[in-house]
N, C-alpha and C positions, 0 to 999 in steps of 0.2 A: 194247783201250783206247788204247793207244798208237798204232796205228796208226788210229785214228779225231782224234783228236788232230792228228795228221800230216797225216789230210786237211782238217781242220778251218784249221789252221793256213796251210796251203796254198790252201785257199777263202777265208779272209780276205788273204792276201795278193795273188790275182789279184783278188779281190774290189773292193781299194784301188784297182787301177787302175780298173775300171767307174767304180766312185763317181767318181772323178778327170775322167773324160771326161763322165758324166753335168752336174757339176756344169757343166763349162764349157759343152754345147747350156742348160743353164737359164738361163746368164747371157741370152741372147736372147730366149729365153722370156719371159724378164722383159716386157723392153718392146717386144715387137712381136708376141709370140705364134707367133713364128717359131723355128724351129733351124737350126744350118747342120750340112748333111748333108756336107758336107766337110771336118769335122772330122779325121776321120782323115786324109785327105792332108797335111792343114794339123799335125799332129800329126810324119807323114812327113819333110815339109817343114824342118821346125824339124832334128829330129834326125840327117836326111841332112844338110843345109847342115854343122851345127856338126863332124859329122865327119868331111865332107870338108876344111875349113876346118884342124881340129888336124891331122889329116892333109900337109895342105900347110906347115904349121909352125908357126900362130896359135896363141898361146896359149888354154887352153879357156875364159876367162871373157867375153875378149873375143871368138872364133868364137860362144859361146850368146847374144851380146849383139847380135851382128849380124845373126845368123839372125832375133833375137825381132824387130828393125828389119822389114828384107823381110817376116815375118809381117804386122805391123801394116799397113804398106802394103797388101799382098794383102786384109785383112780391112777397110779402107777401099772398097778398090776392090769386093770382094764385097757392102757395104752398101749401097754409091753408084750400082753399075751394075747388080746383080742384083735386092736384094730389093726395095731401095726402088720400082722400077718396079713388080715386082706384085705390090705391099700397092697401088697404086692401083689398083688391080681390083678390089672389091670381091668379099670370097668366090672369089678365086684362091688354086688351089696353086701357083700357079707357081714362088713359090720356092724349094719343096722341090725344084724339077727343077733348079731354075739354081744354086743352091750346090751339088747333087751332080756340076753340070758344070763346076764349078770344079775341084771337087776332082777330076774326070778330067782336067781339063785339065791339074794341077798334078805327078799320074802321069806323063803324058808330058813334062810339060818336065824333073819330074827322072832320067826312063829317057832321056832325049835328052842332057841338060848331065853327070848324075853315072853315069850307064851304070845297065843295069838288072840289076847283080847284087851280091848284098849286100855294104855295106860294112861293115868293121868300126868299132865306138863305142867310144872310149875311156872309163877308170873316170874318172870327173868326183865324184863326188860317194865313194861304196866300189867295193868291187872283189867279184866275186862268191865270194872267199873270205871276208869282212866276212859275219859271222853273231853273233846272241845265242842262247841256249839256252834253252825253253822248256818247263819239266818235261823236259825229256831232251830234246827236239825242236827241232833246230835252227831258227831265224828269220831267216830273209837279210834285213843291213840295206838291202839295196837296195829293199825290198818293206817295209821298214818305214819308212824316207824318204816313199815314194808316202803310207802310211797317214800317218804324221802331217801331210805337206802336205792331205790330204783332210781329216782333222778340223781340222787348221787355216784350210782355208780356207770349211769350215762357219760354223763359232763367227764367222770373220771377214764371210761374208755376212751372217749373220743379224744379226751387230752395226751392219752399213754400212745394213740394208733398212731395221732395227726403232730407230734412233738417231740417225740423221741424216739432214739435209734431202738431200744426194742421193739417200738409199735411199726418201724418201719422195717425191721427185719420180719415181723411177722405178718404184714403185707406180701411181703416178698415169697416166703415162701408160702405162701396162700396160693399166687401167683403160680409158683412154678419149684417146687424145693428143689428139683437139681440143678436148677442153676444156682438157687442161691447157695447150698452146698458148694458148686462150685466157686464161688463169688468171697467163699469162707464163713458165712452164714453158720452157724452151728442151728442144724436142723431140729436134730433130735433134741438136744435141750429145750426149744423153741415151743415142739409139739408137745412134749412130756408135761412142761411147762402150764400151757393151756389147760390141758386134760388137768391137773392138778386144781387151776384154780378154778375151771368149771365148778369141781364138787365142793372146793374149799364156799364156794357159793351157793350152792344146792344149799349145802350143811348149814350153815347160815339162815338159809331160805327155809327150810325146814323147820329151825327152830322158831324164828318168827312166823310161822305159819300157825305149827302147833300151838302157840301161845294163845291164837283167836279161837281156837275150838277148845281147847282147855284140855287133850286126850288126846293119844299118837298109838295108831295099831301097824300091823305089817304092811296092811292095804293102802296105809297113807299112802298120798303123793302119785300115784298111780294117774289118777282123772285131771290133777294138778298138771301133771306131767304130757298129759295132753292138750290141755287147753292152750300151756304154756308152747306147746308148737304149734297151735292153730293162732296163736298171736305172734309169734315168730316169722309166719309162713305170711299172716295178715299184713303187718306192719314192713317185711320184707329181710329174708333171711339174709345175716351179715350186717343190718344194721340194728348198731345199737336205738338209737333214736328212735328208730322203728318199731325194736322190739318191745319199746316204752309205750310210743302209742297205738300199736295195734293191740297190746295187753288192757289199756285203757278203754278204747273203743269196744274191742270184744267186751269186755266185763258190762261198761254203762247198755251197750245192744243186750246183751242177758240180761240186764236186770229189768228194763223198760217191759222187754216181751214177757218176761216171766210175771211184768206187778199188771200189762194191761191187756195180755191175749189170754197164757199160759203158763205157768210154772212145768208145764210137760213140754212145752216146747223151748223152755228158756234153754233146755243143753243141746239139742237139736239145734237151737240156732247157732251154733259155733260152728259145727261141720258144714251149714248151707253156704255160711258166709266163707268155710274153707274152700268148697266146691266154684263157687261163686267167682272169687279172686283166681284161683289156679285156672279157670278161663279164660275169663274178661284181662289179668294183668297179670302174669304167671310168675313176675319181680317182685310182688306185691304193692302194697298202696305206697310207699315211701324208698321201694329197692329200686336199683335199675338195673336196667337189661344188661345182661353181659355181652361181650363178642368175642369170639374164639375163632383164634386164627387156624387155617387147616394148610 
C-alpha cells in the first residue's frame, strides 16, 4: 500500500508538470486553433538564460525577469513571422512545422552562446531538500509549487474565459476571427496576446521544472514538451480543466506501469493511451465534440 501511494504520489507530481505545459499549448488554441510546438525550447530558453545569468552574478528575480523579456520577444516574433503567414493558407499545417523550427533553431543558438552541456539551476523558489510528509511519504515542495501554479492557473483561466470581456472576446475569435473583426473585436492584439502569454508560461514552467532536476541543457523540455501534448490531447484540447487532469492521470498511469510492469514501458504508455483516446473519443476524456456548420 505504501508503496502504491509512493507511486501515486510521484504520478501526480510529474503529472503537475504535463498539466503545466499542456495548459500553456491551450492558451493558443484558444484563438487560432494552433499550438506552438516549440514550447519546450522555449521552456529551455527561459531556464537556461536565468541560470546562466545567476550564474554570472544577477540576482535571481531580476535574471527570471529578463529571460521572461527575450521570451516575449521570441513569442512575438514566432506570431508575426511564422504562424500568422500560414493561417493565410487556408487548411495549412504549416505552422506546426514553423514553430517546431523555432524551437530548433532556439536549441542551437542556446548549444552555441551557453555551450551544450548541462548547467546547473539554482534553488529559486525550495531546494530539493524542501519536502512535506504524506501519510508517511514524502512530497517534494518543489513538485508541489508546479501543482498549485497548475490549479491556480486553471481556476484563473476559467475565470478570465467565463467572466470577462477579454475571455470572451477571445472565444470569439476562436470561433470565427472575421467576424469578430468585424464585430470590432481587435483580432490581432487578441492572438499576439495569447502567443505572448503562452511562453510568458513555458518560461515560468521551465524554471520550475529546472529547479527539480537541479541542471538545464539545450535538450531540456523537448520530451516535456511532448508528454505535455499527450495530456493536452488526453484531458481534451481547449480545456483548461482538462489539461489539468489529463496531465495528472497521464503522470499517476506512468508512474504505476513504470514501479509495477516496466520502467521501459512507463514512456511508451503515454503514446498507447495517445493512440487510444484519438479512437475511442477523438475530444478527449473531458473535451467535447465540436460541430461545424457547412
Amino acid at each position: 500500500m505504501e508503496d502504491a501511494l509512493t507511486l501515486i504520489l510521484a504520478g501526480i507530481s510529474v503529472g503537475s508538470v504535463y498539466a503545466l505545459i499542456a495548459i500553456g499549448l491551450n492558451l493558443t488554441y484558444w484563438t487560432t486553433r494552433t499550438m506552438n510546438f516549440g514550447q519546450g525550447s522555449v521552456m529551455m530558453l527561459g531556464a537556461m538564460m536565468t541560470a546562466v545569468l545567476v550564474a554570472g552574478g544577477v540576482i535571481d528575480a531580476l535574471a527570471a525577469l529578463a529571460s521572461l523579456v527575450v521570451i516575449a520577444a521570441i513569442m512575438v516574433f514566432t506570431e508575426v513571422f511564422t504562424v500568422r503567414p500560414a493561417l493565410k493558407i487556408g487548411g495549412s499545417m504549416g505552422w506546426a512545422v514553423s514553430t517546431l523550427g523555432v524551437g530548433i533553431i532556439l536549441q542551437g543558438v542556446a548549444a552555441k552562446y551557453f555551450g551544450s552541456q548541462a548547467v546547473a539551476f539554482p534553488d529559486m523558489v525550495f531546494s530539493a531538500q524542501d519536502y512535506v510528509e504524506v501519510f508517511g511519504v514524502r512530497f517534494a515542495l518543489q513538485y508541489l509549487a508546479i501543482l498549485v501554479l497548475s490549479v491556480a492557473l486553471v481556476a484563473l483561466l476559467e475565470l478570465l474565459l467565463r467572466r470577462t470581456v477579454w475571455g470572451r472576446a477571445m472565444r470569439a475569435v476562436s470561433m470565427d476571427a472575421d467576424l469578430a473583426a468585424v464585430a470590432g473585436i481587435p483580432v490581432r492584439p487578441i492572438v499576439l496576446g495569447s502567443y505572448i502569454a503562452s511562453g510568458l508560461l513555458a518560461g515560468i514552467a521551465g524554471m520550475l521544472i529546472a529547479q527539480t532536476g537541479g541542471t538545464v541543457d539545450p535538450a531540456f523540455g523537448f520530451d516535456l514538451m511532448i508528454f505535455g501534448f499527450v495530456a493536452a490531447v488526453l484531458g481534451g484540447i481547449g480545456s483548461s480543466s482538462g489539461a489539468l487532469l489529463g496531465g495528472l492521470v497521464l503522470g499517476v498511469i506512468e508512474k504505476l506501469v513504470g514501479g509495477y510492469v516496466s520502467t521501459a514501458a512507463a514512456h511508451g504508455i503515454a503514446f498507447a493511451l495517445l493512440v487510444v483516446v484519438l479512437v475511442a473519443r477523438p475530444q478527449g476524456l473531458f473535451g467535447q465534440r465540436e460541430v461545424v456548420k457547412v
